[in-house]
N, C-alpha and C positions, 0 to 999 in steps of 0.2 A: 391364205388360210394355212398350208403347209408352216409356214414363217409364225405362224402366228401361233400354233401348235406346239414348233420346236421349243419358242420361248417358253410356252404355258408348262410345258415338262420339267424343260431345264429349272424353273423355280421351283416344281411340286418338287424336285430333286434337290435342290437344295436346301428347302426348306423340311425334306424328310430327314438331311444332313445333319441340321442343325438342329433338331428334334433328338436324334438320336445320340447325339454329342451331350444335350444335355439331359437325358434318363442317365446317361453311363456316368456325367461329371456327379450332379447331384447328391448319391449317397454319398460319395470321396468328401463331399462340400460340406454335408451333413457332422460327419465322422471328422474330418479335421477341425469345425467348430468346435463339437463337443469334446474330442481330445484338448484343443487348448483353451476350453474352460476347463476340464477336468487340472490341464496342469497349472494353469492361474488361481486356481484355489490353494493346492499344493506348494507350489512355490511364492514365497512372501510377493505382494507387489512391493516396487520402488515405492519407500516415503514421500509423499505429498514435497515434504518438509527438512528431506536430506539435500543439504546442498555441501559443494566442494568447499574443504575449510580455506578460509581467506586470506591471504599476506596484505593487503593494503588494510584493512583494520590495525592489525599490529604496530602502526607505528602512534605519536599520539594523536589524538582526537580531530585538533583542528584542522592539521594537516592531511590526515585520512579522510574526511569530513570533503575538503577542498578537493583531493584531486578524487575523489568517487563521484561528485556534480562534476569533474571537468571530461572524464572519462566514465560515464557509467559502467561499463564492462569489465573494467580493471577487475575482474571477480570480485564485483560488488556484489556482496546479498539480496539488499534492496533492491538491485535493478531486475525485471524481468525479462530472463534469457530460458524460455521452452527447452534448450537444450539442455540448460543446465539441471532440470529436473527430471526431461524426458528426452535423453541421447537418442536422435531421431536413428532409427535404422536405418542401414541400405540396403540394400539386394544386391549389393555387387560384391560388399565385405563379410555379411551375412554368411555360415556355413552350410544355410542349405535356404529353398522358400520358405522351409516350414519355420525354423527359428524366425526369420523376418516378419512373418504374421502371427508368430505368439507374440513376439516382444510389441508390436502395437497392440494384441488384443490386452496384453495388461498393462499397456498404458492409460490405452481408452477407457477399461475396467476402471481404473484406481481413480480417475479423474469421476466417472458416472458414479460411483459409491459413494462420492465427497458432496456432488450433487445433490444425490438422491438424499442423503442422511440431512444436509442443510433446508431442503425443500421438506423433509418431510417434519421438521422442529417447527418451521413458520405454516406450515399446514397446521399444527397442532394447537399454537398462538392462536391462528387465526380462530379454530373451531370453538377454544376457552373463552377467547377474551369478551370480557362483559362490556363491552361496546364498541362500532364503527370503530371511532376515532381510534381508541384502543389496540385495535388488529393491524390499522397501517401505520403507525408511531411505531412500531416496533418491530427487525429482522434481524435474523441472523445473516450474516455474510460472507463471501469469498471475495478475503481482498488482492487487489491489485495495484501498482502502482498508476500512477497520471503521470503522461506525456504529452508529445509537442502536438499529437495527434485532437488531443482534448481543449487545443488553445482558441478560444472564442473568436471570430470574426473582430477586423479593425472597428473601433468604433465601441464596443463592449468593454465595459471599467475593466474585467478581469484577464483582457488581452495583455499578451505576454508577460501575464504572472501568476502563470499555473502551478509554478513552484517555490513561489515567490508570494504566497497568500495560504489562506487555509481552507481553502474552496475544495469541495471530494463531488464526485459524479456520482449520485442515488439512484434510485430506481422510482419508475412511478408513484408507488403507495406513497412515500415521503411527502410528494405533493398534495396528492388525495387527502393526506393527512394533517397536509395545514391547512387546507381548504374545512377539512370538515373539522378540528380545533378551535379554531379561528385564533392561531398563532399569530404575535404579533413579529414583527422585523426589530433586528435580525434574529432568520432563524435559525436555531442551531441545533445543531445533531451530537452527539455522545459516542463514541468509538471506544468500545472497552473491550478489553484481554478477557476471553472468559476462561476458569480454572478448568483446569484437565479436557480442556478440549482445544485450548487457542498450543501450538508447539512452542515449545520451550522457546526464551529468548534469543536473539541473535547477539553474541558475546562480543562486547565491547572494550575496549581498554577502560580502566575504571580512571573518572574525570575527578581529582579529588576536589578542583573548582567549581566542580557544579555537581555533590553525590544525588541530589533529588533525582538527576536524571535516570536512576540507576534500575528504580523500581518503580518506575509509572508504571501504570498500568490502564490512564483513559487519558482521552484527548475531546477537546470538542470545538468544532469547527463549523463552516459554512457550506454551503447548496454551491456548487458551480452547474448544474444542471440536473436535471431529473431522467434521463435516456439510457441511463446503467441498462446491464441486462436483470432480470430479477433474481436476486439471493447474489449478487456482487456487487461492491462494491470498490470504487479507486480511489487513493488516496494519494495525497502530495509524497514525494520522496520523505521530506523533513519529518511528517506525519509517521509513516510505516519507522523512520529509524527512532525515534520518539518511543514506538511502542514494542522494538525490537522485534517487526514483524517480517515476515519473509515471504514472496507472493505465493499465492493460496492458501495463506491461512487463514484462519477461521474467528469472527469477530462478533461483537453485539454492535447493531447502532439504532440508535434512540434519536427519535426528538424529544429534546430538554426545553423548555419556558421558564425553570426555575434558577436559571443562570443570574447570578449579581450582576447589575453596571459595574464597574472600574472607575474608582480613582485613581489609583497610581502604581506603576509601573517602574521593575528596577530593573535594565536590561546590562550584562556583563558582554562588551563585544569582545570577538575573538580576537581580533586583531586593530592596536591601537592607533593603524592608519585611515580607519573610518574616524576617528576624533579627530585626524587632523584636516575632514575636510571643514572648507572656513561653511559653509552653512549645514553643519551636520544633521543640527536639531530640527530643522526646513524636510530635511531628508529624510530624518526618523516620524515625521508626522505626515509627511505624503504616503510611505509606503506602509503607515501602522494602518492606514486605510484597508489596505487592502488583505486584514483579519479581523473577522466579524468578532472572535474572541479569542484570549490568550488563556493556555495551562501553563502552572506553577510545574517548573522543574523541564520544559522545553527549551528544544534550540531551531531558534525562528531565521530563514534566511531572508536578505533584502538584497535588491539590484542594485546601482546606481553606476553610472556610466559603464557599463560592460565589466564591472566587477562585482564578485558578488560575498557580499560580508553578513558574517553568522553573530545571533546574538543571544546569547542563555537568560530566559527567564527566571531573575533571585528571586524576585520578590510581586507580589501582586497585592493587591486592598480593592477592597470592595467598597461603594459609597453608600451612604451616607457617613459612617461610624469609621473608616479607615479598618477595617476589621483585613486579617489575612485571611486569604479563601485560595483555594485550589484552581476556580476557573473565574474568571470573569467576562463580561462583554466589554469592549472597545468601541464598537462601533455604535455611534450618534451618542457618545459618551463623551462628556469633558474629562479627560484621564493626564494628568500628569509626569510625563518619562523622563526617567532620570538614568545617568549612566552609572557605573562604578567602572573601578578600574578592569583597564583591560586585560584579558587573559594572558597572551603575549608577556606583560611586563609581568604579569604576576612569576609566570614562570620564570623570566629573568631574575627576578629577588628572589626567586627560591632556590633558584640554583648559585645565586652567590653567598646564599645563608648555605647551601651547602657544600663550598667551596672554600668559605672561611672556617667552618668547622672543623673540615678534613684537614684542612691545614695547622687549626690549633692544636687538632689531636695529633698532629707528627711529629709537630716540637716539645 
């Protein structure tokens, strides 16, 4: 009984401890939130949307192109590096605790604002739109890139070509939405820039071989799954540099039905040692599979033996009429690819037309 006494104490005692510890931390706890929301309002938060300016873009395209798929980190834009947007704190470099937990509350802040503003656009959608189908065919999004993370189980068409296809991970409604459609296959989604709210482009060396790419501004692609979180979306690397996006920016995506089949297809490759392999055209029609549909003025990646070669869409036609059009479908499509010359050589005879020039001007 004595023993049994002592202990019954010893906890009313420590738990009077720990009572009393927290009346006195509390107001401190109070007082320090609201000081650093008062000073997160005050001082600007970090842009969404600033990131460190780039040296690997700088040099030309196909080669920057190449080694940002072989190193994504190389302070590539497109890749998503959290640090790079939000320089995680320490507490050991930090000048006091108190900087340490401002500089996460306006991280955390800047990110929930981005949230809240994009939830509360597709709350708005949803409240207007005159019908079901309506309100899930359409959201606005926070995108992201697709990684190795996102690669389907062996056995699934779109295993290990998740950058290598044009497959993006949605969110539920998209499904909901071609259920309740009754969209036919394939289905395709719409990815557009929207004015004064998607951030400015990410600055590219200008291609003077392919200038469409310069000012897209939509893409439209396939489903590689529906388990997104809701109001984000991921897209392929090839995708976000297409639309000179940078991760968490801010996009439209739509399901489209009004997309043409395809007839034919001009594709410009970067480099002229994809022509020299002996069954090229074998190769350009297994892995055109694996895009439900192509946009005019993209550069589309494909595998083949552990290398991997980029190709610029010139030219696109629609069928019946051969008409030019912006997007077309590929897939269960009889579509016709043809190549033109390749990038590579182009630049060789440019730079010998400007080799022979300089030289006629010095004599």
């Amino acid at each position: 009984k004595v023993i049994h006494a002592d202990k019954k104490s010893s906890t009313m005692t420590m738990a009077h401890i720990g009572n009393s510890i927290r009346r006195r931390l509390s107001p401190f706890a109070i007082l320090l939130l609201a000081y650093a929301a008062q000073l997160s309002s005050a001082i600007p938060a970090p842009s969404l949307h600033e990131l460190p300016k780039t040296t690997s873009l700088a040099s030309s395209p196909s080669k920057s192109q190449s080694n940002d798929d072989a190193n994504p980190t190389n302070n590539n834009p497109f890749h998503f590096d959290p640090t790079s947007q939000y320089p995680r704190p320490s507490l050991l470099t930090s000048s006091s605790p108190f900087s340490f937990l401002l500089t996460k509350w306006i991280q955390a802040n800047s990110l929930a604002l981005l949230e809240q503003a994009v939830e509360d656009h597709n709350a708005e959608h949803v409240a207007t739109s005159p019908s079901l189908a309506d309100s899930l065919s359409y959201r606005r999004c926070i995108v992201l890139p697709l990684d190795d993370r996102f690669d389907p189980p062996v056995g699934v068409f779109s295993h290990n070509h998740v950058q290598t296809g044009d497959k993006m991970s949605l969110s539920r409604n998209f499904w909901e939405a071609i259920a309740k459609s009754k969209a036919e296959v394939p289905w395709l989604f719409e990815v557009t820039r929207v004015e004064g709210v998607t951030s400015p482009r990410v600055q590219v060396p200008l291609d003077e071989f392919h200038p469409t790419s310069k000012n897209l501004s939509r893409v439209v692609g396939g489903a590689l799954d529906f388990r997104c979180p809701e109001n984000y979306a991921f897209l392929p690397h090839w995708m976000m540099k297409a639309l000179g996006l940078r991760p968490r920016d801010v996009v439209d995506v739509r399901l489209v039905t009004t997309t043409p089949p395809g007839s034919a297809v001009k594709l410009r490759p970067h480099s002229n040692s994809f022509l020299n392999i002996h069954n090229h055209q074998a190769v350009l029609e297994t892995e055109l599979k694996h895009y439900s549909a192509l946009t005019l003025g993209t550069t589309i990646p494909f595998d083949y033996r552990g290398e991997r070669f980029f190709f610029d869409v010139v030219d696109l036609r629609s069928a019946p009429r051969g008409e030019r059009v912006g997007t077309a479908k590929v897939q269960d499509c009889d579509i016709a690819a043809e190549f033109v010359r390749a990038k590579d050589e182009m630049e060789k005879m440019k730079n010998e037309r400007d080799r022979k020039r300089r030289s006629a001007e010095s004599e």
